[in-house]
ZAMAR-468748 format. One record per residue (C-alpha): residue in one letter; x, y, z. Coordinates in steps of 0.02 Angstrom, whole numbers, padded with zeros to 5 digits, always signed. Example, Ala and Ser with C-alpha at 12.3 -4.5 7.8 and 13.67 -1.06 7.14 Angstrom:
<atoms>
A+00615-00225+00390S+00684-00053+00357
</atoms>
This chain:
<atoms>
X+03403+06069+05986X+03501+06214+05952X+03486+06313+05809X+03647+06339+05713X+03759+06218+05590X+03934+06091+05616X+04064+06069+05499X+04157+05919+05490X+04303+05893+05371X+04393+05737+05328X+04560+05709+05230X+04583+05542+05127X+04706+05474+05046X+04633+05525+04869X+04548+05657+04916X+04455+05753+05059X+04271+05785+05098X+04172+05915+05197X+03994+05934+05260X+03897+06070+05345X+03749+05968+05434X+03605+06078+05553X+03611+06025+05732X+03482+05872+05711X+03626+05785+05575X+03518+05859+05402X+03653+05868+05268X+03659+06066+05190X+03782+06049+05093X+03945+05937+05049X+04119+05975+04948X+04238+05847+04893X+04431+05880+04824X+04519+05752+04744X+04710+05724+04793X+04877+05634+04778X+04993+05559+04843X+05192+05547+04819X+05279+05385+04839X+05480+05439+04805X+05528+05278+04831X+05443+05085+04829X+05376+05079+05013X+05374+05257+05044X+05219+05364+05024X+05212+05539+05079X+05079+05697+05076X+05123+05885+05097X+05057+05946+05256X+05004+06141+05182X+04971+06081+04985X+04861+05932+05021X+04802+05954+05225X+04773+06118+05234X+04761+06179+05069X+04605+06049+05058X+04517+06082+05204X+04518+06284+05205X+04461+06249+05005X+04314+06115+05076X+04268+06264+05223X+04266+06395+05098X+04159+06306+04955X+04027+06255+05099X+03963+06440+05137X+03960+06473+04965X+03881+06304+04944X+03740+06337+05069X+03740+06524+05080X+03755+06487+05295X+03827+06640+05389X+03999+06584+05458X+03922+06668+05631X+03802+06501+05626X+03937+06371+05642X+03943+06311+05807X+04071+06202+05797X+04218+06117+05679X+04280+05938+05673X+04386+05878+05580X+04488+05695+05572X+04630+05636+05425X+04712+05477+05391X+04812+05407+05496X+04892+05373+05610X+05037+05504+05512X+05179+05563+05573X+05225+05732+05530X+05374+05853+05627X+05351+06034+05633X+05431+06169+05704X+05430+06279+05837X+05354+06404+05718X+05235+06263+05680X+05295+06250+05488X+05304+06076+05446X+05485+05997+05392X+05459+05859+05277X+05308+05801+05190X+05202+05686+05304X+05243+05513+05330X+05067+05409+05295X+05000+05288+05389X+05016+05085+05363X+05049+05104+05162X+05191+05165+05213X+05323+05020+05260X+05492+05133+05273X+05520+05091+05464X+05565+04889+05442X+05739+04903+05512X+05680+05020+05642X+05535+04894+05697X+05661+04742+05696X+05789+04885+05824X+05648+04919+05936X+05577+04743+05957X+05765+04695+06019X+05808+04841+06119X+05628+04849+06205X+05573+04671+06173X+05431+04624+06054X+05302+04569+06205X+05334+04711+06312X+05274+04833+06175X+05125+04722+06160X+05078+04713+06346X+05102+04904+06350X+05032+04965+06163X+04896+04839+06141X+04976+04780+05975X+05138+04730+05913X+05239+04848+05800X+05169+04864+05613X+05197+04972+05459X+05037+05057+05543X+05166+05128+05703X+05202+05282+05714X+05357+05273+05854X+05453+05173+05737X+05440+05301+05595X+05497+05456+05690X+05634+05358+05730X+05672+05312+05551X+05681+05516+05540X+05816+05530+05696X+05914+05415+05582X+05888+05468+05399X+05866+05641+05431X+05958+05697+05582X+05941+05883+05548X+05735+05872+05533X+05728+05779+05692X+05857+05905+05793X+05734+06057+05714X+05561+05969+05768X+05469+06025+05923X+05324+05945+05909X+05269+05782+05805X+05093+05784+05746X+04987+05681+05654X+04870+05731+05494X+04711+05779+05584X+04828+05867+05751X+04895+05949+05604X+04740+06032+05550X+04700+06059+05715X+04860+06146+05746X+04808+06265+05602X+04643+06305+05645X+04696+06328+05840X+04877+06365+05881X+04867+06203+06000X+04973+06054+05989X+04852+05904+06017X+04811+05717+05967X+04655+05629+06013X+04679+05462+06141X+04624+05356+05993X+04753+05417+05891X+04890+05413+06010X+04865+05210+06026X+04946+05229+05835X+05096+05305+05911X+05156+05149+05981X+05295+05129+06060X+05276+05298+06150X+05102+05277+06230X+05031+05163+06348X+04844+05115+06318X+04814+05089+06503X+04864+05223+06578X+04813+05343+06431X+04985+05432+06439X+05147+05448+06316X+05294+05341+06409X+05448+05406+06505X+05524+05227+06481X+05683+05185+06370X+05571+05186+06207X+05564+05384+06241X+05763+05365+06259X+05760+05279+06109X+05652+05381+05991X+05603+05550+06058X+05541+05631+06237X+05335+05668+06281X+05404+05854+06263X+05382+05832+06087X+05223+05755+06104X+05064+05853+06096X+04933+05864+06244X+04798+05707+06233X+04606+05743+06216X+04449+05636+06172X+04399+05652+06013X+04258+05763+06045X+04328+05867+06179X+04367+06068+06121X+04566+06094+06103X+04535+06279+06080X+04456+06398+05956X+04493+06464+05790X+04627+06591+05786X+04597+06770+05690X+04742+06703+05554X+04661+06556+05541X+04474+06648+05541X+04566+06756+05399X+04586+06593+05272X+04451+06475+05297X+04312+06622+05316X+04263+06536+05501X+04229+06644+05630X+04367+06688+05750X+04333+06600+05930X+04224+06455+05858X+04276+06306+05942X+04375+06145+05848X+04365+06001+05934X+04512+05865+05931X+04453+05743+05792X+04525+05599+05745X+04596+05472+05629X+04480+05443+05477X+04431+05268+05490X+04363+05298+05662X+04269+05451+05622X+04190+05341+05482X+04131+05205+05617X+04043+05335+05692X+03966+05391+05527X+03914+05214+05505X+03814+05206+05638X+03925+05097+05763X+03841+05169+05920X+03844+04957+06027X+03951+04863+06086X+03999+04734+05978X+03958+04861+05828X+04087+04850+05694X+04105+04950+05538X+04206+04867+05388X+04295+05003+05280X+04302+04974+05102X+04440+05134+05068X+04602+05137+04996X+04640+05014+05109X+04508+04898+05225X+04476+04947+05412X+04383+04852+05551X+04345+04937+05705X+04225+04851+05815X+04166+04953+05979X+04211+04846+06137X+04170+04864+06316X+04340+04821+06388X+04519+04792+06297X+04550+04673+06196X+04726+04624+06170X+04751+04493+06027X+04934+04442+05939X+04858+04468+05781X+04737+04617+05801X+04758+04795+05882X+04660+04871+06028X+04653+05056+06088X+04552+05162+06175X+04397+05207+06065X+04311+05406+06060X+04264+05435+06228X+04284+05373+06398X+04238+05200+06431X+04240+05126+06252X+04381+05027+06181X+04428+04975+05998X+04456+04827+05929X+04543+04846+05744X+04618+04754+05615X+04658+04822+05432X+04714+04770+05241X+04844+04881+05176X+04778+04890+05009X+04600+04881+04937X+04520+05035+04846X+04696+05074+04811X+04706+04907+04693X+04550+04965+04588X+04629+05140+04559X+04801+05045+04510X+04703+04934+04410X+04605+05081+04322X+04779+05166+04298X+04881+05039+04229X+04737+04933+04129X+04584+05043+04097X+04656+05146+03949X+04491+05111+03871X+04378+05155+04002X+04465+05294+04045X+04462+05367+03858X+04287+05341+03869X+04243+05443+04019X+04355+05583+03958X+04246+05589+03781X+04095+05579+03897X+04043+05396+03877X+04036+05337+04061X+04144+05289+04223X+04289+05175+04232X+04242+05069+04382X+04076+05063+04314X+04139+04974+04156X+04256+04869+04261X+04119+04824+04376X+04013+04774+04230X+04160+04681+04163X+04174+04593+04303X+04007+04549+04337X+04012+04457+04174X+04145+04331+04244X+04096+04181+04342X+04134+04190+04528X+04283+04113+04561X+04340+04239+04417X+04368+04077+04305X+04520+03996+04422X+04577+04156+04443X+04648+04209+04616X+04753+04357+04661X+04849+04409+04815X+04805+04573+04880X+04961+04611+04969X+05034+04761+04848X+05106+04859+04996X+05121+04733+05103X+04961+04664+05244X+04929+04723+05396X+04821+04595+05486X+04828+04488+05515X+04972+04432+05437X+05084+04599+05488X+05213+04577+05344X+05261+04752+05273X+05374+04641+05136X+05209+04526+05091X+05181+04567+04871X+05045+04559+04765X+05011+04413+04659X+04875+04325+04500X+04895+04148+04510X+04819+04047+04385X+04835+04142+04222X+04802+04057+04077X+04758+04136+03896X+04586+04124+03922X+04565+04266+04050X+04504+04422+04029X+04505+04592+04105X+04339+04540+04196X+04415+04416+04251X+04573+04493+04312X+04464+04644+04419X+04358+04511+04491X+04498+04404+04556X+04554+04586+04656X+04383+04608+04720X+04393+04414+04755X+04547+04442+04848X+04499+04568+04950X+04353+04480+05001X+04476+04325+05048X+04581+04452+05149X+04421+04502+05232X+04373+04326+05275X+04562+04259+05339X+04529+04424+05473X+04348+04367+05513X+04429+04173+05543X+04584+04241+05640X+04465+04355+05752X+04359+04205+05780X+04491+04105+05833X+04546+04245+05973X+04371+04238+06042X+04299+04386+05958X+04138+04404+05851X+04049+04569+05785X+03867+04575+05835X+03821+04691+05665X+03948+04734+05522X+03888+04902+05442X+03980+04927+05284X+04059+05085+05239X+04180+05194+05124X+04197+05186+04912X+04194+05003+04902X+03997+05014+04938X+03969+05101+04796X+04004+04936+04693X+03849+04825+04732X+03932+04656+04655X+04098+04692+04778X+03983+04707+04931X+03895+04533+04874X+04074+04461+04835X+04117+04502+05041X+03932+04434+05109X+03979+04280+05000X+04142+04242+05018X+04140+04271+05214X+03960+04231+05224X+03897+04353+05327X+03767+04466+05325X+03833+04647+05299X+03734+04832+05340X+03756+04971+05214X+03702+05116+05303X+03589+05242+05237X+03715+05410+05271X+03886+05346+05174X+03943+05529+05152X+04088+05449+05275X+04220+05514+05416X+04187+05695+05371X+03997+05656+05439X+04056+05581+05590X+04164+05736+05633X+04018+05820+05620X+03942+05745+05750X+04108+05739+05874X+04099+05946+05842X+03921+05896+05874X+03928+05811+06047X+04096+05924+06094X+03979+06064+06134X+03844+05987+06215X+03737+05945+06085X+03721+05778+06127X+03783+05675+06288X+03890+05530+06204X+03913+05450+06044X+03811+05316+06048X+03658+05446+06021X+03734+05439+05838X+03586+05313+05810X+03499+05475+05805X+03580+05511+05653X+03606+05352+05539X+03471+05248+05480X+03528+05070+05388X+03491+05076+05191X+03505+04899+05168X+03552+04730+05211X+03673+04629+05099X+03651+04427+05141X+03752+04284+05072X+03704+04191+04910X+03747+04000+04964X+03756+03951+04792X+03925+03988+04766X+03985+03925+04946X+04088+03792+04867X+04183+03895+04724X+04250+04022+04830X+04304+03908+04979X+04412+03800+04865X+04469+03969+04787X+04495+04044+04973X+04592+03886+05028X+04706+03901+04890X+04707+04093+04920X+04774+04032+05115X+04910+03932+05043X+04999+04045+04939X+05050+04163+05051X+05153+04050+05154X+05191+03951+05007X+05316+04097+04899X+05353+04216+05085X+05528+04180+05052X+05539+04241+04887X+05435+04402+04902X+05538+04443+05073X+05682+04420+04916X+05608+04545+04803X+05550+04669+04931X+05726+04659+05002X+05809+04725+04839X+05676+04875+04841X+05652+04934+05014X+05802+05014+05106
</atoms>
């Protein structure tokens, strides 16, 4: 093994986390930034590309050699991945022209979605893009640009995404890894690997301003002397191309088999599930996976750690006036709160659809919801009917990939969410199944560790990430309360299609 040291940097949608590991995947040291996020109107959520990005991650670079005390000379290699997929124009200069658009959260691109289904035809995207159009597309969002804000899209060379974007920085090199790209839909064809020279190009912008494709683990270039100048890394060190966050966190998590899938409990929840061939689904996504030869199967909530950090916002004043006099954590409290009401959260039940759901129910206009309130609930009860819902999302996904044929061989569990023991047994309960809580959850920025890792030779192909991740523990269902939360969850089932029409009404009035 060689001697020498990897960065790996990650960008969240809170905040962003770096790790310097030695070759064999040792953690040195670690640096984490917290972050926000701008939402200027209802549906719309947007990060700045050179205050939150890069401003993070040459922060992250620099705190890790002071951190560890490591001679920049020792890095052999950088990784980095960011959410995503993003879409954010820059350019020819490579400034960036508008805050990044975010990834599914954001739901701006409705009318867009509903021109290109017509004009290209709603199976035709599918059969080429391995999933239909979402809030989580990226094609329909640059063309949401071309028609909001003409002048941005007649001054953009190139359209990158968050982690291209850092990439971009550290390089000089417009890139996007082939994982990525599948989020660009419907400018890239999965099969073939290649952006499209078909009428959606006509329609919404030409593989000129596209950047070059790479696996995730393949070197785009090295780091430039103005980019060696901020971040303190040595000039020539190589970056590979990264990738989207969630996926750098499935290979954190250990998901080195086929059939491997890692659950994501961050500001939103992720499923990617490592596949030998393509599966295409009406309900799921697929893409290409890291390297050659894998595939990804994916589905995703749009909202999840993002409901406990509303919730702790909105109706934690007391918890959060004790941790600033030095009396504890918020979620801690809540947990504990929660904990202390019955599961089932006393006929509590609450829709998790705040910005809309992803899978599999792809309805950018779905809402939020408690139904049942009564005077006798309490905030415990409130915060465990979110975790509760969550969980209930969770399960309709694991029932809808059942029904297309498709079942996990190991769920490793991953992201915040894990750091609440009573959510993780909520999941294993409601969905009963048997979940894997990794040893390593440091997260994606650990994972782009080891892409820099494998990018120079280090190691021969992901899968030797078993090398690396151990499993902590092993979270099994309590059958006990089998029969509360399946009456709750087939309630949970109904109410969605049940009030459609009227939050489709509200959303309406909100998003233009």
């Amino acid at each position: 093994m060689a001697n020498g040291y990897l960065i790996g940097v990650d960008i969240g949608t809170y905040s962003s986390k770096g790790v310097l590991v030695s070759a064999d995947g040792q953690v040195i040291a670690s640096d984490t930034l917290p972050h926000g996020l701008d939402m200027p109107k209802p549906g719309y959520f947007e990060q700045d590309a050179d205050q939150v990005w890069w401003h993070d991650f040459v922060k992250i670079v620099k705190n890790l050699f002071q951190k560890s005390g490591v001679d920049p000379k020792l890095v052999l290699s950088v990784g980095t991945s960011a959410i995503g997929s993003c879409v954010l124009p820059i350019d020819a200069q490579g400034r960036p022209l508008r805050p990044g658009i975010l990834y599914g959260i954001d739901a701006r691109a409705g009318k867009e979605i509903e021109f290109l289904e017509r004009e290209l035809g709603r199976n035709e995207i599918y059969n080429q893009a391995g999933s239909h159009l979402s809030s989580q597309a990226s094609g329909p969002k640059i063309l949401w640009i071309k028609n909001h804000e003409p002048e941005v899209f007649k001054k953009a060379r190139w359209y990158l995404t968050s982690e291209a974007y850092l990439v971009y920085k550290l390089t000089g090199k417009a890139s996007i890894d082939i994982y990525t790209a599948g989020g660009y839909a419907p400018l890239y064809d999965v099969h073939k690997r290649d952006w499209v020279d078909t009428l959606a190009a006509e329609l919404i912008t030409t593989r000129e301003h596209l950047p070059q494709t790479y696996w995730s683990s393949e070197v785009v270039g090295g780091v430039t002397a103005e980019a060696a100048r901020e971040t303190g890394l040595v000039a020539g060190t190589p970056v590979v191309a990264g990738t989207t966050d969630a996926a750098s966190e499935a290979i954190s998590a250990g998901v080195a088999e086929f059939g491997d899938m890692m659950l994501m409990f961050g500001s939103s929840i992720f499923f990617i599930m490592k596949t030998a061939q393509l599966i295409q689904t009406q309900r799921f996504w697929s893409s290409n996976f890291l390297e050659e030869g894998a595939y990804a199967f994916l589905g995703g909530m749009s909202t999840s750690g993002s409901l406990t950090t509303w919730f702790r916002d909105q109706l934690a004043q007391l918890e959060i006036e004790q941790e600033r006099a030095g009396g504890g954590n918020p979620y801690a409290e809540l947990a504990e709160q929660a904990a202390g009401s019955a599961p089932g959260s006393n006929g509590l039940i609450a829709l998790p659809y705040f910005e809309g759901e992803r899978t599999p129910l792809h309805d950018p206009r779905a809402r939020g919801m408690w139904f049942g309130l009564s005077l006798k609930h309490t905030k415990g009860d409130l915060y465990r009917s979110l975790l509760e819902g969550v969980a209930f999302g969770i399960r309709h996904n694991f029932e809808a990939m059942t029904e297309e044929g498709v079942t996990p061989r190991r769920i490793l569990a991953v992201g915040g969410g894990t750091k609440n023991p009573l959510w993780l047994q909520i999941v294993a309960d409601v969905c009963n199944l048997e979940l894997v809580v990794p040893e390593q959850q440091i997260g994606a920025s650990y994972g782009d560790a080891f892409l820099a890792a494998a990018g120079i030779g280090l190691y021969s192909n992901l899968s030797q990430i078993k090398q690396w991740v151990q499993a902590k523990e092993v979270v099994k269902p309590n059958p006990s309360f089998q029969e509360t939360y399946d009456f709750n969850y087939n309630i949970f089932r109904e109410l969605y299609p049940a009030t459609k029409h009227l939050m489709h009404r509200l959303a309406d009035r909100l998003i233009e």
